[in-house]
N, C-alpha and C positions, 0 to 999 in steps of 0.2 A: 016332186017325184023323181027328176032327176033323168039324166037320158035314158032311152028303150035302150032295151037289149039288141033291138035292132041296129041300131046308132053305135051301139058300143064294139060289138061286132065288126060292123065296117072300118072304125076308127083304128082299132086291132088290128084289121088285115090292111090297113093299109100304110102301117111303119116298116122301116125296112128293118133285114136282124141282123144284115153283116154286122161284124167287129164285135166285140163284147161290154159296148158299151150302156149300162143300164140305166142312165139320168131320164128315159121316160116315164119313169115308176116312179119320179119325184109326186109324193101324194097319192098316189094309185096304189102303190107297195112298199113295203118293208120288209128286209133280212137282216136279222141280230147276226153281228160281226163276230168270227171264232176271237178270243182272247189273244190269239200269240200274237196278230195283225202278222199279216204275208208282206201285205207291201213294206213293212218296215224290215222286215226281214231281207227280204229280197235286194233293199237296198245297202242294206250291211252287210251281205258279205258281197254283191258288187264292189262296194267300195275297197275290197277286198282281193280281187279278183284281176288277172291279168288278160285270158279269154275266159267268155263267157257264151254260156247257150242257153234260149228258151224255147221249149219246145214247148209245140200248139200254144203260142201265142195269143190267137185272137185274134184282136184288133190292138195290141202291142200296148193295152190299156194302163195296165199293172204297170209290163216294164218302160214306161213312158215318165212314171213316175218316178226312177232314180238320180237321183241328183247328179252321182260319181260313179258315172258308164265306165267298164275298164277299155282297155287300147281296143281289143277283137270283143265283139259283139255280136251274136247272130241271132234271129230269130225266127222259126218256124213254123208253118202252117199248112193243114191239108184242104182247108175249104176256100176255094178261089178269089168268093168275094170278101173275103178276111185280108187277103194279100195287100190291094192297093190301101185299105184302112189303115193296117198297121204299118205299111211303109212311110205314111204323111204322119202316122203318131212318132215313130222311131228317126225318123230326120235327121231331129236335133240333137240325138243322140250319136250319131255317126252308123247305127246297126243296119247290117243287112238283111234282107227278111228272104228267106228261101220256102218257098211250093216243096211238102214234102205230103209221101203217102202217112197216112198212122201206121202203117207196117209195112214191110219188117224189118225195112234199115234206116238208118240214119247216114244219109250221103257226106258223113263228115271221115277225115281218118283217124287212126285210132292216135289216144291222148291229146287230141288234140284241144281239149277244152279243162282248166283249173274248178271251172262252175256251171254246175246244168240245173237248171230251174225251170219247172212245170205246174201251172195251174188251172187242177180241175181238166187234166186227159182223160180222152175216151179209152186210151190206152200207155200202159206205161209200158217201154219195152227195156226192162230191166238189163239184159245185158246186150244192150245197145250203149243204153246209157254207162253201164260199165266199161263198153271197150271206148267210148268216145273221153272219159277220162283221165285223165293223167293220176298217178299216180299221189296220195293226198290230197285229190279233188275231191267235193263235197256234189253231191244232189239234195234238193232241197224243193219239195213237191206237198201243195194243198189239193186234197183229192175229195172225190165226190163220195163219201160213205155210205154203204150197202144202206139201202131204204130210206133213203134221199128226200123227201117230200111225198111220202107214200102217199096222203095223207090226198094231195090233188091226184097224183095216180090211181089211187082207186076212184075216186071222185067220178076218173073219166070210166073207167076199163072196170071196174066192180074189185072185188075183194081179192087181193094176193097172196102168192106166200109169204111167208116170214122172211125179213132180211136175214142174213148169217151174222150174229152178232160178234164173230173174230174177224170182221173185214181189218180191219187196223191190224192182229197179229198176221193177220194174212200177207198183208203187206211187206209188215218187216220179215216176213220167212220171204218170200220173193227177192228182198233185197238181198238177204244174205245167202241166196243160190245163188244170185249172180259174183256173190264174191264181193258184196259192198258190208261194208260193216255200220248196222245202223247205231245213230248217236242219240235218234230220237222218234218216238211215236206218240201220239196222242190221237182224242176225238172228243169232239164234241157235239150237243145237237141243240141247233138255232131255232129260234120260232120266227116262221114268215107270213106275214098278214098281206092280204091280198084286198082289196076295198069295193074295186068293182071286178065284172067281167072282161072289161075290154085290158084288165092287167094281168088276169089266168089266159084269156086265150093270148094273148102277144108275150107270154110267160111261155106258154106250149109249142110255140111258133120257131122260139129262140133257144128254148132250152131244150133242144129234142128229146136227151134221152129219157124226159118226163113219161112223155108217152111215143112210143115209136111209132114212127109212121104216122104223126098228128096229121089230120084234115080238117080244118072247120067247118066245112061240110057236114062230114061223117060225126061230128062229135054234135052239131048243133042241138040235139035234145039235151044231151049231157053238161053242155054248158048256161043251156037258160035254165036248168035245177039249182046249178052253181050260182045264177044269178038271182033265182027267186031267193037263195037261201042268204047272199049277202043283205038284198035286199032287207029280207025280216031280221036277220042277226047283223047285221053292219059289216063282217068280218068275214072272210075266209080263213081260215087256220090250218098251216101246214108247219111242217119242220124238217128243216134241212140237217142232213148230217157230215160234217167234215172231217180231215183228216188230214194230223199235220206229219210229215214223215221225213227225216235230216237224213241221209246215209253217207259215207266216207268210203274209198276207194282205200285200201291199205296203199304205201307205200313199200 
């Protein structure tokens, strides 16, 4: 039968979600990986790069993985307990991790960075990002596609509107208001398997903008249906949707 819902629940609530690290879901969950790979990207045009910026870091997961850090490095984050995570991840990298708000500036000065790279913000602030560029800088940003995992969102909250299916051209019009010239847009949408409960609710815990304002409390009927229904189908099934978006600062 396998542990109660009860069990699985408490086990949930009792991991912690600083940093953006997801190695708990080893065998509890699955996300099919977009095609272009970020981290590999990320780390070529680093290797690229004389300073560099990433904004809403995390837990400095991603940029922990680049082999050839340029000279300046920064890294940034609004949530507290993300800061000491990603400090111990970025070390060995030589980068600095700065406490920032998501809006509405960026505490750097203007051009001062060749490369800005973001994955998966709660907000992009387009001409932030543009004035913090040098001229011939590049952004380069994996983002969370309108209607993201509907799929457990309505699961918890019952039936939604329809995503807007121009999130992607939305984007690259945002870029080219601020005056960035985009080089690249795409999307795509992943399928995410979920096995039991105790990896939707520490999925909802970590992922906020799934369901805002999640409580395990508050959701508890709504997730023992999620669990009756693994139970009988093995599987939870949702789909993630992403978006890869390149933009250039004219020279």
């Amino acid at each position: 039968m396998g542990a109660s819902f009860e069990d699985l629940i408490t086990e949930a609530v009792a991991v912690p979600v600083a940093g953006w690290d997801f190695s708990w879901f080893d065998g509890r969950a699955t996300e099919q990986r977009p095609s272009w790979g970020y981290a590999r990207l990320v780390a070529e045009r680093m290797a690229d790069a004389t300073a560099a910026l990433d904004v809403q870091t995390g837990g400095g997961e991603v940029l922990a993985t680049v082999p050839k850090p340029p000279a300046l490095l920064v890294a940034t984050d609004s949530w507290r307990p993300n800061l000491p995570v990603a400090a111990r991840h970025l070390r060995l990298l030589g980068a600095s991790v700065v406490e920032t708000a998501d809006a509405p500036a960026l505490p750097f000065r203007d051009a001062a960075f060749d490369l800005v790279v973001s994955r998966h913000p709660v907000r992009t602030l387009w001409d932030e990002i543009a004035r913090v560029l040098r001229p011939g800088g590049t952004f380069l940003s994996q983002q969370i596609g309108a209607g993201t995992n509907r799929e457990l969102s309505e699961a918890m909250l019952g039936p939604l509107p329809s995503p807007d299916p121009r999130h992607p051209e939305q984007l690259a019009e945002a870029a080219g208001a601020a005056g960035l010239t985009v080089l690249d847009v795409r999307a795509e949408r992943l399928r995410v398997e979920f096995f039991d409960v105790a990896a939707v609710t520490y999925f909802l815990r970590k992922v906020v903008w799934t369901v805002p304002g999640f409580e395990v409390e508050a959701y508890l009927p709504r997730l023992r249906a999620v669990h009756d229904r693994i139970r009988a189908e093995g599987v939870f099934i949702s789909f993630a949707e992403r978006v890869l978006i390149e933009a250039r600062k004219p020279t």
